[in-house]
C-alpha positions in Angstrom: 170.8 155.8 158.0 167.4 153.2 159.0 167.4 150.5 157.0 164.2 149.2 155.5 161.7 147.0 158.0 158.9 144.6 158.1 156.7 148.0 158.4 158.0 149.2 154.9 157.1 145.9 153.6 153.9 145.7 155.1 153.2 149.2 154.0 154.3 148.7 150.3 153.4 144.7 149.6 151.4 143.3 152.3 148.3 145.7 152.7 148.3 146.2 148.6 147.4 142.9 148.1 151.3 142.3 146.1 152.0 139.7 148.0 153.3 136.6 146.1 154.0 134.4 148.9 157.4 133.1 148.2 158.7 132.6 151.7 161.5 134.6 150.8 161.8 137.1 153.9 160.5 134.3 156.1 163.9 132.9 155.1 165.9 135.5 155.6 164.9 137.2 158.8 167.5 136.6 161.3 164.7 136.9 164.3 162.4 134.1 163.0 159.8 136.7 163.2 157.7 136.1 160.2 154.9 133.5 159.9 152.4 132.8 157.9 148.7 131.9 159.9 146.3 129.7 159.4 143.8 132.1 159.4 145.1 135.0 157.1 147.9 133.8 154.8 147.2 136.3 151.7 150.9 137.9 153.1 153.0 136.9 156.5 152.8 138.5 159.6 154.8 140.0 162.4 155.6 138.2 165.7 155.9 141.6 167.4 159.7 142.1 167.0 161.9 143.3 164.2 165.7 143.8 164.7 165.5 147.1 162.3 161.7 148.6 163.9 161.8 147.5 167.3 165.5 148.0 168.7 167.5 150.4 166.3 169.4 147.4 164.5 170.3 148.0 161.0 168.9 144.5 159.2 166.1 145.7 156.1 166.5 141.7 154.7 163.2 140.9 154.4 162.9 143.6 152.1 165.5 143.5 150.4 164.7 140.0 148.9 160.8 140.7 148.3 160.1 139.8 144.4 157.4 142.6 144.8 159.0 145.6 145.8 160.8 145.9 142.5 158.6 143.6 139.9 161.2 142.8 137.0 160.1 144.5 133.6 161.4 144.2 130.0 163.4 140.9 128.7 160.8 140.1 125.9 157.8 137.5 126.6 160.4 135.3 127.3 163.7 136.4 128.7 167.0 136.2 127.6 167.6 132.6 127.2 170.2 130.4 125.2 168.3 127.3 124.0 164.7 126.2 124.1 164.5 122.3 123.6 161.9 119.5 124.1 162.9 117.3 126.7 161.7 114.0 128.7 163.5 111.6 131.7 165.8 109.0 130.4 165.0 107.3 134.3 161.7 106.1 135.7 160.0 108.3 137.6 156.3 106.9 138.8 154.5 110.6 139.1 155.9 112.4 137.0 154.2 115.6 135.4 154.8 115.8 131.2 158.0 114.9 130.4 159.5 114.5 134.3 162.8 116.2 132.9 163.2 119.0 135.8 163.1 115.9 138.4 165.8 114.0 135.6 167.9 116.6 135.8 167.9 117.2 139.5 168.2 113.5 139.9 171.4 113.4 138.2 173.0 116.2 139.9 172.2 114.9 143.1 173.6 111.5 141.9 176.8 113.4 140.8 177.1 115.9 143.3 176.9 119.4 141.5 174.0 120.1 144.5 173.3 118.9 147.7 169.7 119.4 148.0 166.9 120.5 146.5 164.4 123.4 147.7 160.6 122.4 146.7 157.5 121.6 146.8 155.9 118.6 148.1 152.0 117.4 149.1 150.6 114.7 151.0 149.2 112.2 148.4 145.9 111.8 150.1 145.0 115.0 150.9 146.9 117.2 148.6 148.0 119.5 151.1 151.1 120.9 150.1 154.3 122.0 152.2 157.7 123.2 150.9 160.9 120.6 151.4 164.6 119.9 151.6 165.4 117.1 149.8 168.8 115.7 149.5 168.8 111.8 147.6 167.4 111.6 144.0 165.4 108.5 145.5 163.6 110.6 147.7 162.8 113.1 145.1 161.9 110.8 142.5 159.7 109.6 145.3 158.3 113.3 145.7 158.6 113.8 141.8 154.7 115.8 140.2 153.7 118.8 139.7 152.5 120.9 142.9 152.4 124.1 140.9 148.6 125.1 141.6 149.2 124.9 145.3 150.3 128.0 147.2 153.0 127.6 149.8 156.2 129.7 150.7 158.6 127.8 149.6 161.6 129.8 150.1 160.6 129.3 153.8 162.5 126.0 153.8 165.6 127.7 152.1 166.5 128.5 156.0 166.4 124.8 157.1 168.6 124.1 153.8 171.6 126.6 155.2 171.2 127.4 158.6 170.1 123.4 159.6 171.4 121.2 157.0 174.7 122.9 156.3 173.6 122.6 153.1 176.1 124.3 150.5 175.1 123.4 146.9 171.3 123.9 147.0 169.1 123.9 144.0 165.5 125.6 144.0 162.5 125.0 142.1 159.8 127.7 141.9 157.4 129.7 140.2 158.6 133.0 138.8 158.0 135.1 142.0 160.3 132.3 144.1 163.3 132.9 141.1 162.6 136.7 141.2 163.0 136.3 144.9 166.6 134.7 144.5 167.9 137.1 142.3 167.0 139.6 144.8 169.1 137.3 146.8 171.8 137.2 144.8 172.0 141.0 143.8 172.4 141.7 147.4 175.2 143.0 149.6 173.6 142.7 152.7 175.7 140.2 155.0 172.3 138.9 156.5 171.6 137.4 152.9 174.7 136.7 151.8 174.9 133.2 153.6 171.9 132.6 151.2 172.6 133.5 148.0 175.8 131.7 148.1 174.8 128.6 149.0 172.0 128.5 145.9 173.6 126.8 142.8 170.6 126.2 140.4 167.4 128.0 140.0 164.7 126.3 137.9 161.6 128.2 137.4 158.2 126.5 136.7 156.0 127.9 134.1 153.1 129.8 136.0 149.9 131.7 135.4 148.4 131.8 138.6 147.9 129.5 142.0 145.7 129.0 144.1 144.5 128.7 148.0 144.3 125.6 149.0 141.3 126.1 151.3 139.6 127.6 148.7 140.4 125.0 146.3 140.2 121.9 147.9 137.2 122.6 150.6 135.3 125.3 148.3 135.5 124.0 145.1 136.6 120.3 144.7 134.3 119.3 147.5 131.3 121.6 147.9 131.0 122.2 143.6 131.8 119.1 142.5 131.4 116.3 145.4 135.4 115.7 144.7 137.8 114.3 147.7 141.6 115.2 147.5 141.6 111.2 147.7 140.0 111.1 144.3 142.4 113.0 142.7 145.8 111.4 140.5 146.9 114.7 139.1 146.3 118.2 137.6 147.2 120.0 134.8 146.5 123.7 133.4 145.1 123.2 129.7 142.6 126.1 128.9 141.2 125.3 132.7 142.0 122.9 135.6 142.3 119.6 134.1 141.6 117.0 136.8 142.4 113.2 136.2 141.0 111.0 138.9 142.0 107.6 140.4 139.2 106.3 138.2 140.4 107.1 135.0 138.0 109.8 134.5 138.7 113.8 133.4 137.1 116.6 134.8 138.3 120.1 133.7 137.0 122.9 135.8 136.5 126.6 133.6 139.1 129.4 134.4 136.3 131.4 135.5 135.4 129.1 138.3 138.8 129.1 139.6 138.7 132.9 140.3 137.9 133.0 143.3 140.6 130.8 144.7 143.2 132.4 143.2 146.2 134.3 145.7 145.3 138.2 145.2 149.5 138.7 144.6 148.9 136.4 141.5 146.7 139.0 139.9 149.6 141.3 139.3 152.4 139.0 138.4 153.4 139.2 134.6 155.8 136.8 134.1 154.4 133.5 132.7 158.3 131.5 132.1 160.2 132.3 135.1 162.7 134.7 133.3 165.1 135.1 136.5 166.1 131.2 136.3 168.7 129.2 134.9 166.4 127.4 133.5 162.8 127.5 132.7 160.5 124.2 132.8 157.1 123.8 131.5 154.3 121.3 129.3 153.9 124.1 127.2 155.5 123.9 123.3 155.8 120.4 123.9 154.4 117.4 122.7 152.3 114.7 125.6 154.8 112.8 127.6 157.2 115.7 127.3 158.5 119.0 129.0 159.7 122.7 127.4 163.5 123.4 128.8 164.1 127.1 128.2 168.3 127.1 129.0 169.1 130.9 130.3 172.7 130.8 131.7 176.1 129.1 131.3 174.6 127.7 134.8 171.8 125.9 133.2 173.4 124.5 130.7 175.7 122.3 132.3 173.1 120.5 134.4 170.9 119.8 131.4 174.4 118.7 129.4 175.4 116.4 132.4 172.0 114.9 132.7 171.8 114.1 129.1 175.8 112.6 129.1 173.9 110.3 131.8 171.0 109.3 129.9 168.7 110.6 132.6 167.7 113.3 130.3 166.6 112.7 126.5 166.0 115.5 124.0 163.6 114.9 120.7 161.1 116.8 119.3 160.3 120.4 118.5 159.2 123.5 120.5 156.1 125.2 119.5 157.7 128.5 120.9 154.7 130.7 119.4 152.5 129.1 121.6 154.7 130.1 124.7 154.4 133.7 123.3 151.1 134.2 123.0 150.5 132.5 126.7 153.3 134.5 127.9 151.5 138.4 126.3 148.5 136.6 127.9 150.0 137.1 131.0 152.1 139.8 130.4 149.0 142.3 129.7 148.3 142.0 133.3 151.2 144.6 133.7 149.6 146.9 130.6 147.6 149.8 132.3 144.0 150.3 131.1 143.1 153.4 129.4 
């Protein structure tokens, strides 16, 4: 029987605008025949060969692993978890985002050895731009360490270079929810193709998420043309009722949600999963007080990094979590899935 090709994903995901961008069957396909352009990146494209469509060989990986083909349901606003606690980094970490615990936590499982890398995101300080990594030193992600959650880039692209270049064995991957949908896909599969994959991911963490956005859009559209704003200019961003924007200077500019609209990835529009539910654990500012950073702790997984980084003191845990205000972002979100009458 045909497996499933790049023309079932292209038929089902790509031209119906579901595409999240995750990098996920870039990854994946044994012909290296998937690429994001330049010019069109709302969903890869085809090199003009597929194993499965072009000579008769039985391979269906790329969709197989697509996040959108399936779109998980159910779990609650939150997913199954364990423990939700407020957390911050015990270790210095220069640009850090909230409490910097995700980057404590991977720090001190690099340190230790429980992973051997880390799949993420990183961006070019003076120009934003961002591009997805392997790390493998906690100084060089500490180094790396902020927020790049409101850039778009398939991250999951690097997850090849991770296994196939670096030998890499004991990989941890940070991502939005469509990236740790994406690797339970993964890990659900029997396909031998993946296989080499899935095993080699120990820890997900998933990044709280409401939408992302182009760069070009963002960066040459609206930073520049709107607002006179250089990528230069820029220290860091946050997502608090609108793009919060702290400059070099000092100075705040928060740009209205209903500005950002037109930047943001079309596949973001039908996502409704605010808190990452497929990960280990979930990481995010919201719930938490300044400085710090919401750990929702979903698997037996999970909880052993967070316990080893605390046993460390790279990880500290104080405060409460507001998780009401998770909820009600989360149903925010979540409606997106609601049909209208």
């Amino acid at each position: 029987m045909s497996e499933k090709s790049y023309n079932d994903l292209m038929r089902e995901v790509w031209e119906t605008d579901r595409c999240s961008g995750c990098g996920a069957c870039i990854a994946v396909c044994p012909a290296d025949a998937l690429i994001f352009t330049a010019e069109e990146n709302s969903h890869p494209h085809n090199r003009s060969y597929c194993k499965e469509a072009t000579d008769g060989v039985p391979c269906g990986a790329c969709y197989e692993v697509c996040p959108r083909v399936k779109m998980i349901q159910g779990r609650g606003l939150l997913g199954d978890y364990r423990s939700i606690i407020s957390a911050t980094a015990g270790i210095e970490i220069p640009h850090r985002q909230s409490g910097g615990a995700v980057t404590a936590i991977l720090a001190d499982a690099l340190d230790t050895g429980m992973i051997d890398a880390v799949v993420t995101v990183s961006d070019d300080r003076f120009t934003l731009k961002p591009k997805s990594v392997v790390i493998t030193s906690s100084g060089e992600l500490i180094a790396h360490a902020g927020s790049r959650y409101a850039w778009w880039v398939p991250l999951l692209a690097a997850l090849k270079t991770a296994v196939l270049d670096k030998k890499c064995r004991k990989i941890a991957v940070i991502g939005l929810p469509c990236v740790t949908e994406a690797v339970a896909e993964m890990k659900a599969s029997g396909n031998d193709l993946i296989l080499p994959y899935a095993r080699s991911i120990r820890l997900v963490i998933g990044l709280f998420c409401t939408e992302t956005f182009d760069y070009n859009h963002l960066v040459q559209g609206i930073f520049q043309q709107k607002y006179q704003l250089k990528p230069h200019q820029i220290r860091k961003l946050d997502m608090k009722k609108g793009l919060l924007i702290t400059k070099t200077d000092g100075d705040l500019l928060t740009i209205p949600l209903k500005e950002l609209n037109e930047a943001v990835r079309p596949g973001c529009r039908i996502c409704t999963d605010l808190t990452a539910r497929s990960a280990d654990i979930s990481a995010g500012s919201i719930g938490s007080d300044s400085g710090y950073t919401t750990l929702i702790i979903r698997s037996g997984t999970g909880e052993t990094f967070v316990q080893s980084a605390i046993a460390s003191g790279a990880l500290l845990i104080e405060g409460d979590v507001d998780e009401k205000a998770i909820e009600s972002l989360a149903a925010k979100k979540a409606a997106r899935g609601i049909p209208k009458k």
